[in-house]
C-alpha positions, -999 to 999 in steps of 0.1 A, spaced: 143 -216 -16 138 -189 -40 130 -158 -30 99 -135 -45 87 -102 -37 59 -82 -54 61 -43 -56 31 -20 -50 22 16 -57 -10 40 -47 -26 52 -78 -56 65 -90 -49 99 -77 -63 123 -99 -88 142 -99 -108 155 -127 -82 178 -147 -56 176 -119 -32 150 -125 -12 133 -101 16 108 -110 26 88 -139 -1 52 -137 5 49 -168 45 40 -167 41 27 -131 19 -3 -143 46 -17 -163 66 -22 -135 48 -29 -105 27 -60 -97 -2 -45 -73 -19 -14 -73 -36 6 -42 -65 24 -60 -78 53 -44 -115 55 -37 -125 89 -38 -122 100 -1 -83 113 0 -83 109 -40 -93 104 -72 -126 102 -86 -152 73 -103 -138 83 -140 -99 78 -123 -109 49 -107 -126 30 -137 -94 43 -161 -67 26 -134 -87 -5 -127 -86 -12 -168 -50 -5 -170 -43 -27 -141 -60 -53 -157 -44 -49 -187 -10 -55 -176 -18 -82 -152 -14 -60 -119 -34 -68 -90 -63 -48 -81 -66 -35 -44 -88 -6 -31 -69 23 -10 -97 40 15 -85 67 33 -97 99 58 -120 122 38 -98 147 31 -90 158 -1 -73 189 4 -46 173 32 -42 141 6 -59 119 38 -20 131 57 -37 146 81 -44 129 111 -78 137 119 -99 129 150 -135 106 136 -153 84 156 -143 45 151 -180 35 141 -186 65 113 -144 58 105 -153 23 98 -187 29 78 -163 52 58 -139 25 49 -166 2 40 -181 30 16 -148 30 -4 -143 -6 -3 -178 -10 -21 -172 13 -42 -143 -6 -52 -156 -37 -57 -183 -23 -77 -165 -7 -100 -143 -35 -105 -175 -59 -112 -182 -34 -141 -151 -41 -159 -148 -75 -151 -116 -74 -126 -115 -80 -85 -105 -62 -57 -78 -90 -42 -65 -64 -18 -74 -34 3 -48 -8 21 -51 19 40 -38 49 31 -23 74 50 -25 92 84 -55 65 85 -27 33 79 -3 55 101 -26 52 129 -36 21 133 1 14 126 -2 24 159 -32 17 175 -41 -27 171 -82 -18 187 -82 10 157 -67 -13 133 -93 -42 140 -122 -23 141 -110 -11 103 -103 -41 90 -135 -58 106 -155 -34 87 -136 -43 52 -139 -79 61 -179 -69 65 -185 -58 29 -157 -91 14 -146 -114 40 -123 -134 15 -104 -100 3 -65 -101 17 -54 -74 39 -22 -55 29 -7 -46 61 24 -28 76 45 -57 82 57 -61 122 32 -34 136 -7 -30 151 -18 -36 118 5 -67 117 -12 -78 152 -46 -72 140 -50 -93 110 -33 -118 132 -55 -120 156 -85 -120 129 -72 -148 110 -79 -133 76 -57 -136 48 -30 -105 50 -1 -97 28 34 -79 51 43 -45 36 72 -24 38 83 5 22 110 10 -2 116 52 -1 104 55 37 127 52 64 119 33 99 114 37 137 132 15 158 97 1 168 84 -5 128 68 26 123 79 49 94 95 78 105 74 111 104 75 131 71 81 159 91 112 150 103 152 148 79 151 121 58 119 102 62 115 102 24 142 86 4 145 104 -25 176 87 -46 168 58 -59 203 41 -60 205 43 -24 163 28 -23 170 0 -42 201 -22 -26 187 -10 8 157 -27 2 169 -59 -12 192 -59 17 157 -67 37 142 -86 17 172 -112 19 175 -106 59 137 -116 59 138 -84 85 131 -41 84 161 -27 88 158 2 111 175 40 112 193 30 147 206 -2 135 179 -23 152 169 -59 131 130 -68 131 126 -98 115 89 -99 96 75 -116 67 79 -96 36 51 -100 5 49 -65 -8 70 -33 -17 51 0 -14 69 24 -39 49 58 -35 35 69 -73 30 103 -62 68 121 -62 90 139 -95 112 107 -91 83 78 -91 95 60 -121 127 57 -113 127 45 -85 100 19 -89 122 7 -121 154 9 -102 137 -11 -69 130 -38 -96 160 -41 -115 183 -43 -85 155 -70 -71 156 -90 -104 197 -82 -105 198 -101 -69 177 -125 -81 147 -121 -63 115 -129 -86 90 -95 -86 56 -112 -87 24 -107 -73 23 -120 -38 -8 -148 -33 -38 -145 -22 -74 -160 -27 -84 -141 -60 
């Protein structure tokens, strides 16, 4: 059977005259991109502006809520009651959706971004309650998940269309979790080493962890971060070494 993968990236980050990444070049290589809503990112002009140029070279649309926090980039881990957490991720999502409408695109995917998508990597009664409230404002929208965590576990248990990420530049707990930025190589910066490594596990079917352990996990989508000096490269290498292995880089299916 051959195998496909599609390759994501977070975008949408600027903010009025700040600019953050390169959309532009990164939307002729990936397949999916996690547009940020306004709350950790970007603003309604970035928005509208990365939504047409998704839709112009074919990438899927997703919306990427996060804490609102614009100064810490939503990387802080911040301490907001579940209810008024999840009426936040609904405002995003709407926003979103309503902005695609304008241009005449949809939202097939939402991801959270984040400390938000690190804790309820965590935390399965967080993660529900999250994606509940996304499933509130578009029931049919696929949930793009950390693949073999709580967030796994959650859409599970909903029974909602979901989508298994992992990550080609961050590396991995023992337990699925990516290793805290904090910590000696939790980013991986060179993209030669980023790009065999993760067609390594893509052909396992499995993360491959820092200690050695195997956790096998379906695999639909490849974050690549859009926000680093080296972006670019490595989402071109990641696909080239894909496509070299022969693994087709597509978007991954869902309803829309």
């Amino acid at each position: 059977m051959a195998l496909s993968v599609d390759l994501n990236a977070d975008m949408g980050e600027s903010l009025g005259p700040w600019k953050m990444g390169n959309d532009e070049a990164l939307l002729k290589i990936v397949t999916s991109a996690n547009i940020a809503c306004g709350f950790h990112a970007g603003d309604p002009d970035t928005m509208a502006k990365t939504m047409r140029g998704a839709m112009e070279n074919g990438v899927g649309i997703g919306a990427h809520p996060g804490f609102d926090d614009l100064k810490g980039f939503g990387r802080y881990r911040l301490s907001v009651p579940l209810p008024t957490l999840a009426n936040q991720v609904r405002y995003q999502v709407g926003a979103a959706l309503g902005m695609a409408a304008s241009i005449g695109a949809k939202v097939r995917h939402v991801k959270l971004h984040g400390a938000m998508a690190n804790m309820a990597s965590e935390n399965e009664a967080m993660a529900r309650a999250l994606y509940e409230a996304v499933l509130s404002v578009d029931p049919d929208v696929t949930i793009m998940v950390l693949a073999a965590t709580a967030q796994q576990r959650a859409v599970e248990g909903l029974g909602c269309d979901w989508a298994g990420e992992i990550f080609a530049d961050r590396a991995y707990n023992a337990d699925g979790t990516l290793v805290d930025r904090s910590k000696p190589g939790a980013v991986i910066h060179d993209a030669a080493i980023a790009g065999p490594r993760i067609a390594a596990m893509v052909k396992a079917g499995a993360i491959l962890t820092e200690d050695g352990t195997r956790l096998p996990t379906r695999i639909d989508t490849i974050c690549l971060h859009g926000d680093g000096p080296t972006a670019v490269e490595m989402a071109r290498t990641v696909r080239d070494t894909l496509e070299a292995e022969g693994i087709t880089v597509q978007r991954f299916k869902a309803k829309r």
